[in-house]
N, C-alpha and C positions, 0 to 999 in steps of 0.2 A: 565091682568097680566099673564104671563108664569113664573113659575120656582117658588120657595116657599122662600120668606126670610129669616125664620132661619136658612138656610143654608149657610150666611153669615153674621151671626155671628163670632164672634173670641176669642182666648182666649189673643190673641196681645194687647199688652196697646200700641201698635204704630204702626197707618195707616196710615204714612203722604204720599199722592200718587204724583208723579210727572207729570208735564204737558209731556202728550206723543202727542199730534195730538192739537192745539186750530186757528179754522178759525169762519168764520159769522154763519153758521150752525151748529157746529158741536166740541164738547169739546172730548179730550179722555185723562183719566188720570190712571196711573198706578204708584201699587207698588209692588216691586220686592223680599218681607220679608227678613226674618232679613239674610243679605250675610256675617257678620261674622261668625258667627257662624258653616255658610255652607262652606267659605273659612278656616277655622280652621281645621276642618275635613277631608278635602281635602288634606290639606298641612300636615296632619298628616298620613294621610292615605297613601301620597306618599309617608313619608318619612322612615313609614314600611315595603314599597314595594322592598329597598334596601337591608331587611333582609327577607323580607317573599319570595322572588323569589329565593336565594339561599336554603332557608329552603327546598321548595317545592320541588327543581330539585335536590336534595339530600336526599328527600322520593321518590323520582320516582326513582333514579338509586338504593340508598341503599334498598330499603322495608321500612319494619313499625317497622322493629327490633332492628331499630341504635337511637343514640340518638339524632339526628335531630329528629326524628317525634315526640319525648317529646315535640318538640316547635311547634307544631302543630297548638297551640292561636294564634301566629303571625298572620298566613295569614289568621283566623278565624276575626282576631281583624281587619286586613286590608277589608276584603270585607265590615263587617258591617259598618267601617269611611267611605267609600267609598259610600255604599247606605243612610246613613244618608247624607252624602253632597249632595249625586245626587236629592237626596230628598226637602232640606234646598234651593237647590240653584235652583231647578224647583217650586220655590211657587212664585205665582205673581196673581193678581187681578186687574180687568179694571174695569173702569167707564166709557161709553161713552154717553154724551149726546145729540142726534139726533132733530136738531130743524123741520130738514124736515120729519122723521116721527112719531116726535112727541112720541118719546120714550126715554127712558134711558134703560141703556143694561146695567149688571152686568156681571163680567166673574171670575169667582176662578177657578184656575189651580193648581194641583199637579203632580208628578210622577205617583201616582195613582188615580185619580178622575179628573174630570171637573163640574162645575157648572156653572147654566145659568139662569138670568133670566133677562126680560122685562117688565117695566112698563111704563107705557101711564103717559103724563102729566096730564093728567085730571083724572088719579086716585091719584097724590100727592095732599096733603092736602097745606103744609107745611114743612119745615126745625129745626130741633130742635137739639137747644145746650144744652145737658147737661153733665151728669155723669154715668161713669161705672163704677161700681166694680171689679176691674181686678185685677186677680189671681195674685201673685208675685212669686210662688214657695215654696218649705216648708219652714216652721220656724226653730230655733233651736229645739232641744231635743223632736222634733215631737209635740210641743205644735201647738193647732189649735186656741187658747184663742183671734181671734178676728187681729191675725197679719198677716194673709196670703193674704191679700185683699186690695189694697189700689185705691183712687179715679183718673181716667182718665176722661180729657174730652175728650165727644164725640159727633160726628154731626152724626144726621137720618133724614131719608125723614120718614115724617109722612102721611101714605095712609088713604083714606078714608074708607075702614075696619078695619082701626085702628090698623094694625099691622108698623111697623118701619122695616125699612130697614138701615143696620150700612154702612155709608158711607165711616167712618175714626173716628182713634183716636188720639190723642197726646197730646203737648203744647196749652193750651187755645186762644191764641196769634190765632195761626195758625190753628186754629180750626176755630176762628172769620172770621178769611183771606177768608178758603176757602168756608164758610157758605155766606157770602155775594156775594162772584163771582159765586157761584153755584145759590141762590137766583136772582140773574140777568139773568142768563140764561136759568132756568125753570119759574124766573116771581113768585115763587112763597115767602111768608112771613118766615120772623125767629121766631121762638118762643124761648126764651132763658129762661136756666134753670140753666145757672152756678154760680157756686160761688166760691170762691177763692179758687180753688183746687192746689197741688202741686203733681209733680212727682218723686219718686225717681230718683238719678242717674240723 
């Protein structure tokens, strides 16, 4: 094994990856994180760029003395929309799995990091369905009393060190789907752990 598996972990309650490459050797699947949110940003970000480009070239001719430069946030507020989307919209993660060299290859991509790792068929144990605890965001009136968490399923390849590797998470439905296509093509067993979980939203 190359690369360390906590390091794809997540804090996403949703990995659902999409078939990018599938022939007789060779599966590759990818997902491309959450792109609303990254197109949101983007579209907002442009549509301050309408006011933050005459702000700016009306402190470059006037100075710092007029009161254009009081709106100074504008194109402050513009850069950061902008590196939040650039950010949002460069996350993506693969799965590729190699029947000719008998590996599986992980990939996490960001603006700023990459991550890598490979494991050998014959260090997977197994496939395991079950449940994660995933974050939701804060509660009302900053209470922590047990609401900020709620249950996602999720599918791991289980190693014979006994650490897990998170494959994906999401709809249980679709969770089963791709626990058994993937169990075809490492050959290896499922072990299931779910039970009637729901998601918000």
């Amino acid at each position: 094994m190359r690369g360390h598996p906590s390091r794809f972990e997540s804090f996403v309650s949703r990995l659902e990856f999409q078939t990018e490459e599938e022939g007789e050797d060779r599966l590759s699947l990818v997902w491309h994180g959450t792109r609303f949110p990254g197109y949101l940003c983007l579209g907002l970000s442009l549509a301050l760029l309408m006011l933050s480009v005459p702000i700016m070239e009306a402190i470059r001719i006037r100075g710092l003395g007029t009161t254009a430069a009081s709106l100074w946030y504008f194109p402050v507020m513009n850069i950061i929309l902008f590196g939040v989307a650039a950010f949002l919209l460069s996350l993506k993660r693969v799965i590729v799995m190699d029947q000719g060299s008998q590996q599986v290859y992980f990939s996490k991509k960001s603006l700023l990091r990459r991550s890598d790792l490979a494991v050998k068929f014959s260090e997977i144990v197994a496939l395991r369905l079950g449940t994660d605890m995933v974050y939701s965001g804060p509660v009302l009136a900053g209470s922590t009393a047990g609401q900020s968490y709620f249950p996602a399923a999720a599918l791991r390849l289980v190693l014979a060190s006994g650490e897990t590797v998170l494959l994906g998470r999401g709809n249980k439905s679709k969770m089963e789907v791709l626990a058994r296509r993937l169990s075809r093509c490492l050959c290896k067993p499922i072990t299931s752990e779910l039970k009637n979980t729901t998601q918000p939203g």
